[in-house]
N, CA, C and O of each residue as an XYZ file, in Angstrom:
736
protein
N       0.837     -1.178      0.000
C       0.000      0.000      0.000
C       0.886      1.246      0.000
O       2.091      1.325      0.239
N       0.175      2.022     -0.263
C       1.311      4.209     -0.288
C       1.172      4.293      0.972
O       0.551      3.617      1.792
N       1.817      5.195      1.038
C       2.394      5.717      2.329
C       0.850      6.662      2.532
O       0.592      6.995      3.688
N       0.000      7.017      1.579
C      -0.759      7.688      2.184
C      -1.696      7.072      3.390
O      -1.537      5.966      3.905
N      -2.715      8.045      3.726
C      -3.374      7.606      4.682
C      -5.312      7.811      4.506
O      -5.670      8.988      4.474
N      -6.022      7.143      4.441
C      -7.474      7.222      4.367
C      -8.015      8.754      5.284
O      -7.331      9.097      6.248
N      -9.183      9.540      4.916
C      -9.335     10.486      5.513
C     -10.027     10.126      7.521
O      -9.970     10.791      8.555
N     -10.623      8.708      7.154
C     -10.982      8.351      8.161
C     -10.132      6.896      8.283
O      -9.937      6.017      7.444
N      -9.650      7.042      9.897
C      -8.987      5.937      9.904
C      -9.834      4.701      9.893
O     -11.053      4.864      9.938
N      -9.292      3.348      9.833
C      -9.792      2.153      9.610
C      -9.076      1.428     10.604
O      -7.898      1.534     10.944
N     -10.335      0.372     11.180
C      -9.998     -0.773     12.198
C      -8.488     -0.992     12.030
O      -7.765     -0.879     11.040
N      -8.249     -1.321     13.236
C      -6.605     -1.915     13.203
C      -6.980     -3.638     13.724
O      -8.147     -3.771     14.090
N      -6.274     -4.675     13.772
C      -6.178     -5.537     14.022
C      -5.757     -5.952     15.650
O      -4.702     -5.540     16.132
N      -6.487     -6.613     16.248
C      -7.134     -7.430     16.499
C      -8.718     -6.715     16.183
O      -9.270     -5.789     16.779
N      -9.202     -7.554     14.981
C     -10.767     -6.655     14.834
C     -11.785     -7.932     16.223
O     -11.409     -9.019     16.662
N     -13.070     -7.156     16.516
C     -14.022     -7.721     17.260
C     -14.426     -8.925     16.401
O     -14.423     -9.084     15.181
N     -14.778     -9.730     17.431
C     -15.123    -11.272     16.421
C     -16.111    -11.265     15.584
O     -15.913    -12.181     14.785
N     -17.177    -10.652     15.319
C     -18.239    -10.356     14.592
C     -17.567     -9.891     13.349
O     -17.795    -10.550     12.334
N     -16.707     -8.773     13.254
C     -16.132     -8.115     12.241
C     -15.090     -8.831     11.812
O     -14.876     -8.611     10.620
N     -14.050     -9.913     12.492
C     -13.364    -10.842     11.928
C     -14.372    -11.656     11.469
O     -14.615    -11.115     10.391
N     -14.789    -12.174     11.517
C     -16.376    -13.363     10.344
C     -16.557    -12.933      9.486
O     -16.460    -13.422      8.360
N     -16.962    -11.592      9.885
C     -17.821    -11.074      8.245
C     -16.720    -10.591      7.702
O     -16.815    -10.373      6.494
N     -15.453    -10.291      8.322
C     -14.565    -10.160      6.745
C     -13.992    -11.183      6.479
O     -13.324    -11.135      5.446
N     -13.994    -12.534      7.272
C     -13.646    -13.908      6.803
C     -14.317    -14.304      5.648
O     -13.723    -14.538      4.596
N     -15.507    -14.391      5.786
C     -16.830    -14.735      5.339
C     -16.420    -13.542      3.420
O     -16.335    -13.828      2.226
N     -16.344    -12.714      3.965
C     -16.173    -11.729      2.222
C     -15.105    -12.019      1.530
O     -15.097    -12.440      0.373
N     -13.553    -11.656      2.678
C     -12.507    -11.778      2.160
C     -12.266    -13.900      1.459
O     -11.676    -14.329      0.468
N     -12.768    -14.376      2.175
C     -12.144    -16.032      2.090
C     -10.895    -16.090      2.282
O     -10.092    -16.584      1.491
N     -10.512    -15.356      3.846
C      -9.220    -15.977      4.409
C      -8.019    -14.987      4.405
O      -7.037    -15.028      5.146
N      -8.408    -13.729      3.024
C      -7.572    -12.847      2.897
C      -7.417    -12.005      3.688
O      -8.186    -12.180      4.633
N      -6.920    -11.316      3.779
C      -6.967    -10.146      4.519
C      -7.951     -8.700      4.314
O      -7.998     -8.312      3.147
N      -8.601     -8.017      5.156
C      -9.586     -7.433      4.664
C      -9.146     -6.308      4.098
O      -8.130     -5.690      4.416
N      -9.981     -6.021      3.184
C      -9.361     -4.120      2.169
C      -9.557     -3.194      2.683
O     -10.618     -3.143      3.306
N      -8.647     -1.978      2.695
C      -8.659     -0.744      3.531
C     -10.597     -0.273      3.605
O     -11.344      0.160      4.482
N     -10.757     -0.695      2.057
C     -12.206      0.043      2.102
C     -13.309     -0.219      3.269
O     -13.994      0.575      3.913
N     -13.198     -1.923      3.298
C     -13.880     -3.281      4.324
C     -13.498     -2.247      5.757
O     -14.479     -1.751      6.311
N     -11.997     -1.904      6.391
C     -11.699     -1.621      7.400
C     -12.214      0.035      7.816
O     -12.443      0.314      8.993
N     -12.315      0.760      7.039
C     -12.616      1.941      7.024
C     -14.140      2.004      7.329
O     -14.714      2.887      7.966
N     -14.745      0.777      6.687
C     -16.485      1.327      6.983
C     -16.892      0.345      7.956
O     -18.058      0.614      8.246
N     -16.501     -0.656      8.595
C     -16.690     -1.656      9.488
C     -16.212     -0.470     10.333
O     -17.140      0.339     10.360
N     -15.447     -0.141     10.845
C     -15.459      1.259     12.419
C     -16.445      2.116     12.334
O     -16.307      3.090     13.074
N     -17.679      2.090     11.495
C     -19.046      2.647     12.068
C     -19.568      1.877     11.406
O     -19.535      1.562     10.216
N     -20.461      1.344     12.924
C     -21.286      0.019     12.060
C     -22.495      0.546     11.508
O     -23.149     -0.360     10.991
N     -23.110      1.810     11.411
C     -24.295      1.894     10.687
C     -24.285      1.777      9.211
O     -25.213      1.503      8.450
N     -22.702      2.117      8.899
C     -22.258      2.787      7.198
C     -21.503      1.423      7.246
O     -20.752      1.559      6.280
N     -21.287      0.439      7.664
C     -20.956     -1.153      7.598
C     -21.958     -2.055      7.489
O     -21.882     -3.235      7.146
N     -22.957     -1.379      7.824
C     -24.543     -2.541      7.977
C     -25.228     -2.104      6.979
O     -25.990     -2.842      6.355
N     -25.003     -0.531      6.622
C     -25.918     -0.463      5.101
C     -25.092     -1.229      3.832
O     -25.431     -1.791      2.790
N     -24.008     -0.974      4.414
C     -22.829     -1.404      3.001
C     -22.913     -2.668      2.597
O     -22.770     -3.047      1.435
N     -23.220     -3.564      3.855
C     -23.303     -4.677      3.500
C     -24.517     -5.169      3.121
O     -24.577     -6.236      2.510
N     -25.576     -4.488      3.420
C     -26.932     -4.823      3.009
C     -27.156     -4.559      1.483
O     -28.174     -4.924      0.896
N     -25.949     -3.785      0.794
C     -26.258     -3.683     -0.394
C     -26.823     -5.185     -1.240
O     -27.617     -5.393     -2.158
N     -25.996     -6.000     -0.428
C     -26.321     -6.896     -0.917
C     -25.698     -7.952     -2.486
O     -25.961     -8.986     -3.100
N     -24.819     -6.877     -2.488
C     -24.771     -7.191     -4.370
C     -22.970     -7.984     -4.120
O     -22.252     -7.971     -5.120
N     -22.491     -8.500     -3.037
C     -21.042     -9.117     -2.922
C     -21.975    -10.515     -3.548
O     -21.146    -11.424     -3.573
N     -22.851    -10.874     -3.879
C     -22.917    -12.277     -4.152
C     -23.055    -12.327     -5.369
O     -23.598    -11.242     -5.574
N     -22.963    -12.767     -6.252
C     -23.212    -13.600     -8.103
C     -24.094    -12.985     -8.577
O     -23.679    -12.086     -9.309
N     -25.349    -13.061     -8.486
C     -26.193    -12.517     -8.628
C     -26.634    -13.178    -10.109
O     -26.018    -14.169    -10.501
N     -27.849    -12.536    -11.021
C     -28.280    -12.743    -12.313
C     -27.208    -12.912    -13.777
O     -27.513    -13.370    -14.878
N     -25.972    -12.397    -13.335
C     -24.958    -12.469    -14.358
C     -23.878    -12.902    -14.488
O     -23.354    -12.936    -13.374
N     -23.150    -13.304    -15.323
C     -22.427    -14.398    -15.387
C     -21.204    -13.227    -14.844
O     -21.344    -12.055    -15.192
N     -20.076    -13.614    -14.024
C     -18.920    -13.085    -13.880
C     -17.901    -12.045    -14.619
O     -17.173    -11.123    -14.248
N     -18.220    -12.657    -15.829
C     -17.446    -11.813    -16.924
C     -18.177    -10.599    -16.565
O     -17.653     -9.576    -16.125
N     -20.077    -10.877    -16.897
C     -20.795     -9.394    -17.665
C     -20.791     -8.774    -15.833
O     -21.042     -7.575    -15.716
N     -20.578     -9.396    -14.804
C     -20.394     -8.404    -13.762
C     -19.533     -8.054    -13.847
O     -19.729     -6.848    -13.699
N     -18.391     -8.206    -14.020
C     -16.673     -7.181    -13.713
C     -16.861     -6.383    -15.080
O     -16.398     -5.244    -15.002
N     -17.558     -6.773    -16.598
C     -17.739     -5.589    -17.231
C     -18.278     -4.381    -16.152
O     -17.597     -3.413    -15.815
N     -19.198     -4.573    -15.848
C     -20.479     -3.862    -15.245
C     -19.541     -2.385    -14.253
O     -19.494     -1.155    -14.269
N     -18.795     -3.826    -13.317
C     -18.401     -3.055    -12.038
C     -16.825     -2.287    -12.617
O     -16.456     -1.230    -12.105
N     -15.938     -3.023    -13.803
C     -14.903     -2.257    -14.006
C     -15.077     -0.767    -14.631
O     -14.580      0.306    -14.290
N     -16.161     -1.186    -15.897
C     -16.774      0.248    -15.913
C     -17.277      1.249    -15.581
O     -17.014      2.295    -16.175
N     -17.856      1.219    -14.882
C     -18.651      2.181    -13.676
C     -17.505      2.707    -12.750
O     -17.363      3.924    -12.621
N     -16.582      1.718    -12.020
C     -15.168      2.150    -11.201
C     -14.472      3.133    -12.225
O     -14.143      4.257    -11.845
N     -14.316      2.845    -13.121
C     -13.138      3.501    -14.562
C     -13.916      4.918    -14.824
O     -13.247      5.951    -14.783
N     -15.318      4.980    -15.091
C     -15.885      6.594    -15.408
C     -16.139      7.319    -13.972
O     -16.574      8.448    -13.749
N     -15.747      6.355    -13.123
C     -16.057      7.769    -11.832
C     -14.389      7.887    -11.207
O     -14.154      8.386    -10.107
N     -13.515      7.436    -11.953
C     -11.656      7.446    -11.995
C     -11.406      6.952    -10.456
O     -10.734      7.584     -9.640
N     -12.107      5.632    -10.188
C     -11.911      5.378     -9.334
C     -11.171      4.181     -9.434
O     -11.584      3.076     -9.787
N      -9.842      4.569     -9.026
C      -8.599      3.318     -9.179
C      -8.525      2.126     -8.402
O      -8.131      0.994     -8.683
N      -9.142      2.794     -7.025
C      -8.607      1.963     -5.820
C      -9.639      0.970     -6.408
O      -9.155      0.049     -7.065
N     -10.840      1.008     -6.289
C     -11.507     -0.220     -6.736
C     -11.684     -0.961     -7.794
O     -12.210     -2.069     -7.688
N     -11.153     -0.322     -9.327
C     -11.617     -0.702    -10.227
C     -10.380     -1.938    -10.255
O     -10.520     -3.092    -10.661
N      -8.855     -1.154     -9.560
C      -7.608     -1.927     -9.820
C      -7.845     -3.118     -8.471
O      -7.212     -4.169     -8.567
N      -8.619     -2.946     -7.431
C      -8.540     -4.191     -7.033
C      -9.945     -5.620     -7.231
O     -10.023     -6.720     -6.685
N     -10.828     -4.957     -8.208
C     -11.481     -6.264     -8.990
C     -10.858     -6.492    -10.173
O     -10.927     -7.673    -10.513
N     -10.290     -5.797    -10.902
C      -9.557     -6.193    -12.211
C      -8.212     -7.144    -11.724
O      -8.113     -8.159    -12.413
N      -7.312     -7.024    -10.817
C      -6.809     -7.922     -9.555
C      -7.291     -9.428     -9.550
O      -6.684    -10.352    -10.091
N      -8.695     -9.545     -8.729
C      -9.094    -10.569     -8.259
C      -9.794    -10.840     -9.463
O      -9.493    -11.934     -9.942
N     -10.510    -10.284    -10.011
C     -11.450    -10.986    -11.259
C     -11.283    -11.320    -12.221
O     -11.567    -12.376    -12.786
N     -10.654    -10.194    -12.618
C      -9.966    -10.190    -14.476
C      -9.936    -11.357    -15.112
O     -10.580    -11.678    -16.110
N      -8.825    -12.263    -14.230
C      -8.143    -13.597    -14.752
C      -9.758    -14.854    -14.957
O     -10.067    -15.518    -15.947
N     -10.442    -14.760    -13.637
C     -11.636    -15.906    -13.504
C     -12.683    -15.372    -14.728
O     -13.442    -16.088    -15.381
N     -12.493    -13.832    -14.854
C     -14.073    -13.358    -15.635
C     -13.308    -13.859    -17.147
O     -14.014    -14.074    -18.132
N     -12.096    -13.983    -17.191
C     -11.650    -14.200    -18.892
C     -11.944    -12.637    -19.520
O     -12.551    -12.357    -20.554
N     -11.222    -11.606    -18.412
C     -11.058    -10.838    -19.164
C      -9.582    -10.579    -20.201
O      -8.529    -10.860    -19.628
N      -9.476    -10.140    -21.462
C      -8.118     -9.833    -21.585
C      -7.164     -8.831    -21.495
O      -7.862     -7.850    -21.242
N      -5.879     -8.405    -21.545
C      -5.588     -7.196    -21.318
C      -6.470     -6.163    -22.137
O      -7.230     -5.304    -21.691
N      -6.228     -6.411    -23.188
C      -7.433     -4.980    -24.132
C      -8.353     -4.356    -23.336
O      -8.501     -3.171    -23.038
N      -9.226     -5.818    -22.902
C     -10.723     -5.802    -22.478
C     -10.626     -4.645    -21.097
O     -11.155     -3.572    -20.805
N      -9.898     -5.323    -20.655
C      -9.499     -4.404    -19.225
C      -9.005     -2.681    -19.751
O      -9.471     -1.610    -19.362
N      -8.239     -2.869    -20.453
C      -7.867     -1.225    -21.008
C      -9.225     -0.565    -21.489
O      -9.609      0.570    -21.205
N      -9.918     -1.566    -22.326
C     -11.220     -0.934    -23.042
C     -12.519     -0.228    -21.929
O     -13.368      0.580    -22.305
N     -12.376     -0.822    -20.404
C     -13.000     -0.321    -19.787
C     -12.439      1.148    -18.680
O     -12.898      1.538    -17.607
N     -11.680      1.488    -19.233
C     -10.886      2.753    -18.819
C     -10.754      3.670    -20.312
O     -11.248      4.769    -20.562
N     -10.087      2.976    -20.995
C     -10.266      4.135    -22.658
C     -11.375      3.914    -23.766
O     -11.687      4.837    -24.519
N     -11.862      2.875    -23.830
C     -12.472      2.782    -24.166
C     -13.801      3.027    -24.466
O     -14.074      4.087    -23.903
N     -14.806      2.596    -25.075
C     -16.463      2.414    -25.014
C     -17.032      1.265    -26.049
O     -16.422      0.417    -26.700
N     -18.539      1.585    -25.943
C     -19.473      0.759    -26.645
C     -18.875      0.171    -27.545
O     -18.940     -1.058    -27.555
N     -18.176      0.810    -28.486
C     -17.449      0.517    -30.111
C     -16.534      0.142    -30.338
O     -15.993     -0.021    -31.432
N     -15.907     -0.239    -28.450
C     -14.415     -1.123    -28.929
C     -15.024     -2.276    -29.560
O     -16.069     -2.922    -29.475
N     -13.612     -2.272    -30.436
C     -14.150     -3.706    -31.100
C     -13.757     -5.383    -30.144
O     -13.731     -6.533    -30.583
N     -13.578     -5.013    -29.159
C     -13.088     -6.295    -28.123
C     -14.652     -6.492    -27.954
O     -14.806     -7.694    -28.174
N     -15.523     -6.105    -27.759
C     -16.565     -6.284    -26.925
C     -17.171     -7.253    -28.172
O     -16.878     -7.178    -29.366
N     -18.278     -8.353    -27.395
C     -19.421     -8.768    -28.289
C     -20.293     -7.624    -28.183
O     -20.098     -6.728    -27.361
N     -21.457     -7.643    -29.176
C     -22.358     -7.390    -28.902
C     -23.423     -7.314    -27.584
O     -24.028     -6.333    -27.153
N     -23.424     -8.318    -27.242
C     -23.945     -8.171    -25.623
C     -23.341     -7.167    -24.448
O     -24.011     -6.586    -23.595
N     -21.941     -7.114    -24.619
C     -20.945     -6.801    -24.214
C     -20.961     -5.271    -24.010
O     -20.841     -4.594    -22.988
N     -21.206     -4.833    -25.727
C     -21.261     -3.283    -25.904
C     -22.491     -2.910    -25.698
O     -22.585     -1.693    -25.544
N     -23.645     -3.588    -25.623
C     -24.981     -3.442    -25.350
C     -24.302     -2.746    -23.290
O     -23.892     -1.624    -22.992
N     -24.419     -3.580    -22.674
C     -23.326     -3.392    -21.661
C     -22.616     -2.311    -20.989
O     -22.624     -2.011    -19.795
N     -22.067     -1.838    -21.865
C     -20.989     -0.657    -21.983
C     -21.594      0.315    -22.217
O     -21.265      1.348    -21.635
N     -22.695      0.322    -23.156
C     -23.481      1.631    -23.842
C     -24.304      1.836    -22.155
O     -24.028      2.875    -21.554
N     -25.055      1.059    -21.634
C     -25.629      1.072    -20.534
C     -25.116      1.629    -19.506
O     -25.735      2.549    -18.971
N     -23.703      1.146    -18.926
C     -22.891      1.996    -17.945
C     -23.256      3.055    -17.949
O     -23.954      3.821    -17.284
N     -22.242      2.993    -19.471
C     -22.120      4.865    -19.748
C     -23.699      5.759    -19.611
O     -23.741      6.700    -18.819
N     -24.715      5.461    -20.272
C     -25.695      6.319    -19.814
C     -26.320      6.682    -18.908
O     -27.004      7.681    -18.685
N     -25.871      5.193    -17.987
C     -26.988      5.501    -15.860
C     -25.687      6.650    -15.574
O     -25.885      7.645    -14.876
N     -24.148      6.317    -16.307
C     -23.626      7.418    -15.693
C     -23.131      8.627    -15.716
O     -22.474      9.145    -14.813
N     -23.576      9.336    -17.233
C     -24.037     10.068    -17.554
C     -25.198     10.902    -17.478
O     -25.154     12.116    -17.278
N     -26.781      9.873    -17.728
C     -28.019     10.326    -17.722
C     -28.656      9.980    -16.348
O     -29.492     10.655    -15.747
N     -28.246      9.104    -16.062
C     -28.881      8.567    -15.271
C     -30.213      7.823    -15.574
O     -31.125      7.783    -14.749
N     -30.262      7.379    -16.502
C     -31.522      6.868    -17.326
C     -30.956      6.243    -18.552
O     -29.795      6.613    -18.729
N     -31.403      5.400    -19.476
C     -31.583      5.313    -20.779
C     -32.386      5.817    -21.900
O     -33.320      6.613    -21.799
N     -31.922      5.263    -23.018
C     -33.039      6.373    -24.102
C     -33.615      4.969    -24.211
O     -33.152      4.092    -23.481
N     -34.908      4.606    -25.350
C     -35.570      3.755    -25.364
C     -34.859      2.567    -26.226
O     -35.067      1.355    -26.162
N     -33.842      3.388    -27.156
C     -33.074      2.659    -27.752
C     -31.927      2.032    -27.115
O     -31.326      1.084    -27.621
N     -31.652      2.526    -26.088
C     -30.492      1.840    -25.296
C     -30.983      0.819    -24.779
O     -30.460     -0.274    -24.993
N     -32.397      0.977    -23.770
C     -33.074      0.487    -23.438
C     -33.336     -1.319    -23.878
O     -33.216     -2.305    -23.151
N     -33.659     -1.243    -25.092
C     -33.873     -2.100    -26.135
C     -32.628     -3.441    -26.401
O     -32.573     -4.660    -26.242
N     -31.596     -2.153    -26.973
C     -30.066     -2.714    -27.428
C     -29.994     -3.683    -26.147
O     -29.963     -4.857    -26.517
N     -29.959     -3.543    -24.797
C     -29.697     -4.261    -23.328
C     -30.875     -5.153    -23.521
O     -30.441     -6.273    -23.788
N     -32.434     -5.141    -23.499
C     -33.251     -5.899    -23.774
C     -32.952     -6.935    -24.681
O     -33.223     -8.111    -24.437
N     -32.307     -6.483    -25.903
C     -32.299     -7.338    -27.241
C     -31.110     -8.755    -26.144
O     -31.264     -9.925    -26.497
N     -30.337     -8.549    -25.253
C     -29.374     -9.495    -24.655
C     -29.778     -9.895    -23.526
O     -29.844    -11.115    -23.383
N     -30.184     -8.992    -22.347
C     -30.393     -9.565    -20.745
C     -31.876     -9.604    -20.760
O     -32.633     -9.032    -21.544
N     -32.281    -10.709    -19.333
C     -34.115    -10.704    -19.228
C     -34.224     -9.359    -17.804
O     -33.316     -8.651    -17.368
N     -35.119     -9.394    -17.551
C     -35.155     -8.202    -16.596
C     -34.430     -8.065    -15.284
O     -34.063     -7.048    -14.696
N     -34.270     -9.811    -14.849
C     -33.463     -9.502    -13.844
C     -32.006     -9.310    -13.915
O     -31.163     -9.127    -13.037
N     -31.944     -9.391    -15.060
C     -30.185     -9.143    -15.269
C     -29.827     -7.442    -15.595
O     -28.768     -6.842    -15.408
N     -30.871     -7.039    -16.039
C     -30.918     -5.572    -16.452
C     -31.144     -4.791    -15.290
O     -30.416     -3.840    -15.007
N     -32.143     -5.151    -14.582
C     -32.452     -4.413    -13.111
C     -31.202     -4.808    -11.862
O     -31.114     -4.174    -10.810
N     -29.999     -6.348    -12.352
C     -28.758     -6.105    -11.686
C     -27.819     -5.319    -12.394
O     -26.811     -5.136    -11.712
N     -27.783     -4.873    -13.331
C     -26.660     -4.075    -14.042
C     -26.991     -2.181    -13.642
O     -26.357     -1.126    -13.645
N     -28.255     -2.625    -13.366
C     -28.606     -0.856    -12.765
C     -28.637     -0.869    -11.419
O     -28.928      0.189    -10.861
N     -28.295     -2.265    -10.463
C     -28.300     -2.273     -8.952
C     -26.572     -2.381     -8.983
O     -26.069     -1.730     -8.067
N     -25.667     -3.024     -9.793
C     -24.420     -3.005     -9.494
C     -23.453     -1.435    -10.164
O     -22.335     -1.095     -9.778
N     -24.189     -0.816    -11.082
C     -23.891      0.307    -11.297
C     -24.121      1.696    -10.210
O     -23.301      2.615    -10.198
N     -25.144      1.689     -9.471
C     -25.685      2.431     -8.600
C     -24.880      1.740     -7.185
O     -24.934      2.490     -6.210
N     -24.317      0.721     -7.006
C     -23.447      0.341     -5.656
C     -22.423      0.314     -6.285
O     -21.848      0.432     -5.203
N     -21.364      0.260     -7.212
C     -20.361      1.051     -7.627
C     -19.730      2.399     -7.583
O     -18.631      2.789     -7.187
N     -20.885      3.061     -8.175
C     -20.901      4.181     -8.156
C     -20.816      4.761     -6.450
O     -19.956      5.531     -6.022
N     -21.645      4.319     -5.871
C     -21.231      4.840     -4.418
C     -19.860      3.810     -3.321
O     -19.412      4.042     -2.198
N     -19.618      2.860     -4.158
C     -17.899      2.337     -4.065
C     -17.190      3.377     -4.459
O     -16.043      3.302     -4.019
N     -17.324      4.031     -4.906
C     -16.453      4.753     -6.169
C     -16.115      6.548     -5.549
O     -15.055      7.171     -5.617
N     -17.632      7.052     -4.892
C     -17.545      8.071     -3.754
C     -16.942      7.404     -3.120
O     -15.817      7.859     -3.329
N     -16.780      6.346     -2.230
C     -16.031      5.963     -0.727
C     -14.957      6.256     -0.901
O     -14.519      7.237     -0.300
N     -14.108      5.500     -1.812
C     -12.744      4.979     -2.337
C     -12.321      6.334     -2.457
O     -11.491      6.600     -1.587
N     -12.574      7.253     -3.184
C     -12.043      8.104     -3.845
C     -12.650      9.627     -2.770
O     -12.107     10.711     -2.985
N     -13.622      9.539     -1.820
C     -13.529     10.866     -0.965
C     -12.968     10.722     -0.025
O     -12.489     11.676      0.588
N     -12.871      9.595      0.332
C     -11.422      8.790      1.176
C     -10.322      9.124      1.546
O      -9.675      9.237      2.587
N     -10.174      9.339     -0.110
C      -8.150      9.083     -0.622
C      -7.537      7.967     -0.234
O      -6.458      7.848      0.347
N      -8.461      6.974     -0.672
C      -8.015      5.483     -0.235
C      -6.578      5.400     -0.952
O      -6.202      6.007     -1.955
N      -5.829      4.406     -0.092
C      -4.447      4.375     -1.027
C      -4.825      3.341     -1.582
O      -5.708      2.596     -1.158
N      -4.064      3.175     -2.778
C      -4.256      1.847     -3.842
C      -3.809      0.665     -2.924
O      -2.873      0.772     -2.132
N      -4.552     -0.473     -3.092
C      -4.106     -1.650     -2.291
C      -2.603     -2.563     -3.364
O      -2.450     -2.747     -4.571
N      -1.799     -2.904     -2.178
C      -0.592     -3.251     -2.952
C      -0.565     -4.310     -4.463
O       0.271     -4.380     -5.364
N      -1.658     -4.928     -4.276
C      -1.691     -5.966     -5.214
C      -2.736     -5.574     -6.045
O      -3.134     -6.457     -6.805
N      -3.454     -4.170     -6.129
C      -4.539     -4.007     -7.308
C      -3.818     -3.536     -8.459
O      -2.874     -2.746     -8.451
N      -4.456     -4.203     -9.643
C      -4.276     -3.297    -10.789
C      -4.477     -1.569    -10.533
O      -5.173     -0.853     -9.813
N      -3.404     -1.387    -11.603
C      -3.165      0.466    -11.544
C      -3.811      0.438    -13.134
O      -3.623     -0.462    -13.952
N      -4.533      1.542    -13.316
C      -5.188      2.015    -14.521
C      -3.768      2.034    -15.760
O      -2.546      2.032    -15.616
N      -4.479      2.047    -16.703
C      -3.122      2.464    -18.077
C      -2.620      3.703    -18.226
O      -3.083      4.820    -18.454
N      -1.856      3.361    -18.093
C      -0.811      5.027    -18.427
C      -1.313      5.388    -19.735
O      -1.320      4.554    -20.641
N      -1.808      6.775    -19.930
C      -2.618      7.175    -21.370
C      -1.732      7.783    -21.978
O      -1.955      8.240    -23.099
């Protein structure tokens, strides 16, 4: 990790046994992330965080979630998180290097993406831009996901996005082993 420091400090170790579980239970054995330690020392903003609910699988296959969540991390230039799921996921989601660059420089029209893919990408970009879709975007995502996969791509974009405030009003330091964005 940098030498910097989070704006609010985070649990130190020996954590309370409740808070060692549940970051057993998230991490699987690892050690927990500055982000995990920073919002577990107030448990109200630890009990909503976790109620988000969305750390589990959910309606979409792995790949189209780390699309989902690398993109959304990448347009709100949020490093700390985007570089530590591109880290842990990248390799299991079968992302490739491109793919991973394409969700930082990229958009809809890289040509790495399938179709489903850029259907996908076009979506990010407009909840995070518009905050809405047009009817045609709308559609393009219809023409690929059924509703519950569409109503998780607008629940993992909207808990990203407020990953993305934490991390970054923070001044989280980058965790030692996350991917760092591409040098442009």
């Amino acid at each position: 990790m940098s030498q910097a420091t989070p704006r609010i400090a985070p649990l130190a170790p020996p954590y309370p046994p409740e808070i060692q579980a549940q970051f057993d239970r998230i991490m699987r054995g690892a050690p927990p992330l500055l982000l995990f330690r920073v919002m577990a020392g107030q448990s109200r903003a630890w009990d909503k965080f976790r109620a988000g609910g969305l750390l589990d699988p959910g309606p979409l296959s792995l790949r189209e979630r780390e699309i989902v969540i690398d993109r959304t991390c990448a347009l709100n230039k949020c490093e700390y998180e985007w570089g530590v799921h591109v880290a842990v996921f990248a390799g299991p989601a079968r992302l490739t290097e491109d793919e991973v660059r394409a969700t930082v420089e990229g958009d809809a029209t890289s040509p790495c993406w399938s179709p489903g893919e850029q259907a996908l990408i076009a979506a990010v970009d407009a909840l995070h831009h518009r905050a809405t879709f047009t009817n045609a975007e709308f559609a393009a995502l219809a023409a690929h996901y059924d509703e519950a996969q569409i109503l998780e791509v607008m629940l993992l974009c909207g808990f990203y996005r407020t990953v993305s405030y934490l991390a970054n009003g923070l001044r989280l330091p980058l965790e030692e082993k996350a991917a760092r964005f591409p040098q442009l």
